[in-house]
N, CA, C and O of each residue as an XYZ file, in Angstrom:
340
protein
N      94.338    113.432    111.319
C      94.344    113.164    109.889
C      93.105    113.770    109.223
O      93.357    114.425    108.211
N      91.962    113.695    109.543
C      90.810    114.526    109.287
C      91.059    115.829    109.340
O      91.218    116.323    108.224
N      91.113    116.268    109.871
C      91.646    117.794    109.802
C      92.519    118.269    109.104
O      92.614    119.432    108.710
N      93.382    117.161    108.863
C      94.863    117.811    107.445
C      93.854    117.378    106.583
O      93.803    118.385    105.877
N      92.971    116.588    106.091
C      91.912    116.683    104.610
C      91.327    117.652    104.714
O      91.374    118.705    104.077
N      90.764    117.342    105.507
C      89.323    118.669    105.746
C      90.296    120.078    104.621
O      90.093    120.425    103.458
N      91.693    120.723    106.010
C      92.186    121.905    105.266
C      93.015    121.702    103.876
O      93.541    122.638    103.273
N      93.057    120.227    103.421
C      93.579    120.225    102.064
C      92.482    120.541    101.430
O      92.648    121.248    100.436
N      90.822    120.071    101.840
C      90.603    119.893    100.748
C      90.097    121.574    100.224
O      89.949    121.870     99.038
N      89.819    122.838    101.733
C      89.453    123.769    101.587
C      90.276    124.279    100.742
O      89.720    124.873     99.819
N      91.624    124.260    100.716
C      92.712    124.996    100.409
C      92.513    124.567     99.177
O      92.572    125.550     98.439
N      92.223    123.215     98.332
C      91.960    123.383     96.855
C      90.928    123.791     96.537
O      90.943    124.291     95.412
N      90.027    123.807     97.019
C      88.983    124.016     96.475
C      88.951    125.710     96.205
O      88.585    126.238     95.155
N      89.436    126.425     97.440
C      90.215    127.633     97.298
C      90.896    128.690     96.101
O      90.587    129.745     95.547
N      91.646    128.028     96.086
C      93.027    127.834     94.858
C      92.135    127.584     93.350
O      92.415    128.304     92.392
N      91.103    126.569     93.230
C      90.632    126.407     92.145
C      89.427    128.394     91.907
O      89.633    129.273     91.070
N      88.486    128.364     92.859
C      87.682    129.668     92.948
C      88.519    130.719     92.684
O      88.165    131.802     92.219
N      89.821    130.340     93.034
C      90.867    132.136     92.959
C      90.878    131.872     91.521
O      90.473    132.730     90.735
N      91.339    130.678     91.107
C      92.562    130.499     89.803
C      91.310    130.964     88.223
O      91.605    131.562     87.188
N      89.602    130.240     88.769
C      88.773    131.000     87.724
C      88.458    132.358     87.779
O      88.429    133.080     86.782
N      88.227    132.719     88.894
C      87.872    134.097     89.254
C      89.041    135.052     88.540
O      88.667    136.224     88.507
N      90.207    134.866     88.029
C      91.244    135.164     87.129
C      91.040    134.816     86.055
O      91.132    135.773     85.286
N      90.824    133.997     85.615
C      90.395    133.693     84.572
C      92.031    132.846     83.949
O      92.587    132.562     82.887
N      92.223    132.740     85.305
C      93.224    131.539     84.626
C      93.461    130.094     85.316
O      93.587    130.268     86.528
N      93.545    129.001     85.034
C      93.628    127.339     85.523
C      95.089    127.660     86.013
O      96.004    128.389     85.630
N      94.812    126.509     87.346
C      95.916    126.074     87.971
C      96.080    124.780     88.052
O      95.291    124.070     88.676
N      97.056    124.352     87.470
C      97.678    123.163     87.951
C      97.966    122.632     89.085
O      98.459    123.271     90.015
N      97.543    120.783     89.138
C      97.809    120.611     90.647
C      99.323    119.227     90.299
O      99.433    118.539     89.284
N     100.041    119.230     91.240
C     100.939    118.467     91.210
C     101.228    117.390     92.324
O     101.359    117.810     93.474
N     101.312    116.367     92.143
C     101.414    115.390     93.293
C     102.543    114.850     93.460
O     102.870    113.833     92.848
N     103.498    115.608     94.533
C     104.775    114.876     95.304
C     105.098    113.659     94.848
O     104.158    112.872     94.963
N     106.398    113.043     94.214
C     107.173    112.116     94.380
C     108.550    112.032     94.817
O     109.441    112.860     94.625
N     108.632    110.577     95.622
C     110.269    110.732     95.731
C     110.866    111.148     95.015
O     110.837    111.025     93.790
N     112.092    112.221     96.246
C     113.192    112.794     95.187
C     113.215    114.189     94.894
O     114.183    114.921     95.097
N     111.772    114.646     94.255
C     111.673    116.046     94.009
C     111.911    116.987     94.737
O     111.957    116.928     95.966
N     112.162    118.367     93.773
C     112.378    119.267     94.797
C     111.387    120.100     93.814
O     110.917    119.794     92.719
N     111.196    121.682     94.897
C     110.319    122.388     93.904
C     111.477    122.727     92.911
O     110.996    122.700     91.779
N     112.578    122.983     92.878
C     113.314    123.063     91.843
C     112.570    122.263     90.488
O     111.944    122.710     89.528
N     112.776    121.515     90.708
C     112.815    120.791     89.710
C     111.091    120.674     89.394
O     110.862    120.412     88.214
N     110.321    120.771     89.942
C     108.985    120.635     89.394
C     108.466    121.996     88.776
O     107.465    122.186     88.086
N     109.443    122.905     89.223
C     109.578    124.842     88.443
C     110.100    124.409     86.898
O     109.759    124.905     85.824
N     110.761    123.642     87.084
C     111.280    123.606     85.755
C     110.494    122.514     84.959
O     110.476    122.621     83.733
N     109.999    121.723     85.413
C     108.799    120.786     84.599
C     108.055    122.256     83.926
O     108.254    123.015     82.977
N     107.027    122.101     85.139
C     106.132    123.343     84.506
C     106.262    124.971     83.794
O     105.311    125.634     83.380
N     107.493    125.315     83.792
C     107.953    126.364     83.835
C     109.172    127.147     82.752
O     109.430    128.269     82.315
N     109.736    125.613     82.664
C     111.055    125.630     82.161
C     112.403    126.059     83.029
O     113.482    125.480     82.899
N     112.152    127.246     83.998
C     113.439    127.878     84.756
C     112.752    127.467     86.211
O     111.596    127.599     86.612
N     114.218    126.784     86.981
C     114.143    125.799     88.390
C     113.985    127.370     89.059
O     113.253    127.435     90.047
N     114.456    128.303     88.710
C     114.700    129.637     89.634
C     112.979    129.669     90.324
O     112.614    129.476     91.484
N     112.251    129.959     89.210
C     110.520    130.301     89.989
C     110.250    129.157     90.425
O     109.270    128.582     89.951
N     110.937    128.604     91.308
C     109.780    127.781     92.373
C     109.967    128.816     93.698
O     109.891    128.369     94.843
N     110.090    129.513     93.564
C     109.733    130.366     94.650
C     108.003    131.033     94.197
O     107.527    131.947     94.871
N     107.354    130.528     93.202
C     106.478    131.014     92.751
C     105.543    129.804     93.436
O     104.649    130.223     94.170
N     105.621    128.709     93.320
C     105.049    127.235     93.921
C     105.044    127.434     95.300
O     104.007    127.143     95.897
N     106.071    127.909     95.978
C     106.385    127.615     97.329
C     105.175    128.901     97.465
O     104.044    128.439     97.624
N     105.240    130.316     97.430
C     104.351    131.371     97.737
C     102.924    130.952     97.076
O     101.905    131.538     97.442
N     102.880    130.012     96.178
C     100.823    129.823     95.889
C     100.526    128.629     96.893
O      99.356    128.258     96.989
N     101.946    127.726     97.983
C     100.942    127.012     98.769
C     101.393    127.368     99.774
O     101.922    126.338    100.192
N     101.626    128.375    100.726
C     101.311    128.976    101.751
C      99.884    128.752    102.457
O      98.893    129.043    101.787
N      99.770    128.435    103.288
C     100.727    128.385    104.730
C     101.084    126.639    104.871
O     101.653    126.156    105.850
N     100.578    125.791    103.584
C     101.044    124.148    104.028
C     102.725    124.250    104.190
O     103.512    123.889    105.065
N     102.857    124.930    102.891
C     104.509    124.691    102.994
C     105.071    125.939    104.022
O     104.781    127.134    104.057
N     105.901    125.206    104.749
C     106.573    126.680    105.810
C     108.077    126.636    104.911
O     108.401    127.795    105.172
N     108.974    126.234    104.229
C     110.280    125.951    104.358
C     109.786    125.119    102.563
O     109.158    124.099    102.280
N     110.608    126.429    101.539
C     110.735    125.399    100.271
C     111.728    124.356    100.455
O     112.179    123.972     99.376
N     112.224    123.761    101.494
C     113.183    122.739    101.297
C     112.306    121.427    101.366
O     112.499    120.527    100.550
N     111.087    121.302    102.607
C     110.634    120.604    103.172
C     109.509    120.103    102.219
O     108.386    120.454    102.583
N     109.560    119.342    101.051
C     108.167    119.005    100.749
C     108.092    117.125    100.931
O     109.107    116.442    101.073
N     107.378    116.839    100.907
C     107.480    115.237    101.132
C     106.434    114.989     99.569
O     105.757    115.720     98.847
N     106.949    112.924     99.629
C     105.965    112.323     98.499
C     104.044    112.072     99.147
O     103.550    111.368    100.028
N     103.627    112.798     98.414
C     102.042    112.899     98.073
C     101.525    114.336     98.559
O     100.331    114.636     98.595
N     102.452    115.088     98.885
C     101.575    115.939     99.022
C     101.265    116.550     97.463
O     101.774    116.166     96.411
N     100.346    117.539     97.649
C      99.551    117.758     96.310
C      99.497    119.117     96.312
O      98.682    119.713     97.015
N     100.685    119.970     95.229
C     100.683    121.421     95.333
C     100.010    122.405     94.271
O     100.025    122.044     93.094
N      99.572    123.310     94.521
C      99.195    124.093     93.284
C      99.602    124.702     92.459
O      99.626    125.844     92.916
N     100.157    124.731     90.966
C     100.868    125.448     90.563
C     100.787    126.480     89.495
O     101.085    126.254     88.323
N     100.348    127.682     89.977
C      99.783    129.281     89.377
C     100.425    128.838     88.329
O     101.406    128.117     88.147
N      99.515    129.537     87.526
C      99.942    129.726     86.293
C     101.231    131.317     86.196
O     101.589    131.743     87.295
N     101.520    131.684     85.553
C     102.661    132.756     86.283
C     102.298    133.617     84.663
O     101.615    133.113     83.771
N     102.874    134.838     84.608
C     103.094    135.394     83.443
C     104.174    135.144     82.240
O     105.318    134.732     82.430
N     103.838    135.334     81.486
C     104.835    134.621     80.108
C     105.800    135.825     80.266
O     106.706    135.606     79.462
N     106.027    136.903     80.865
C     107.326    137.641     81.189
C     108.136    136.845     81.992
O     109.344    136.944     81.781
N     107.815    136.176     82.752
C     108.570    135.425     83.618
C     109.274    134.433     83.148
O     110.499    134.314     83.129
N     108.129    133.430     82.613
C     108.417    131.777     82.100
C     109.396    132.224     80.794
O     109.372    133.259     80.129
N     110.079    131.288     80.714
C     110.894    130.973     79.541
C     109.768    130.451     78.760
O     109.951    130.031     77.617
């Protein structure tokens, strides 16, 4: 269990250094029953299609966009307004 914090907490802290060094904020999201990244693409996003965008900014936690469970805590890139609805 120490060791899954330890690399959560590198991996945000990570994710936050990339997301300024761009000069753009990332959102973090915390797992609840039920969800899918579908549906948390389309919270943030408007279109369920880019959660393939969620699943590729938390590589290597997530292996399988099917598989996410409640609490984990994902990052979610900001994406280009060509994309987003």
């Amino acid at each position: 269990m120490r060791a899954f914090i330890l690399f959560l907490t590198i991996f945000l802290a990570s994710a936050a250094v990339n997301a300024q060094s761009q000069g753009k904020e990332s959102h973090f999201h915390t797992v609840v029953v039920g969800e899918t990244l579908s549906d948390i693409s389309e919270k943030y996003y408007g279109d369920r299609v880019l959660y393939i965008e969620i699943f590729e900014a938390n590589k290597p936690m997530l292996e399988d966009p099917d598989k996410i469970y409640p609490g984990q805590v994902l990052r979610i890139p900001n994406i280009s307004t060509a994309y987003a609805k």
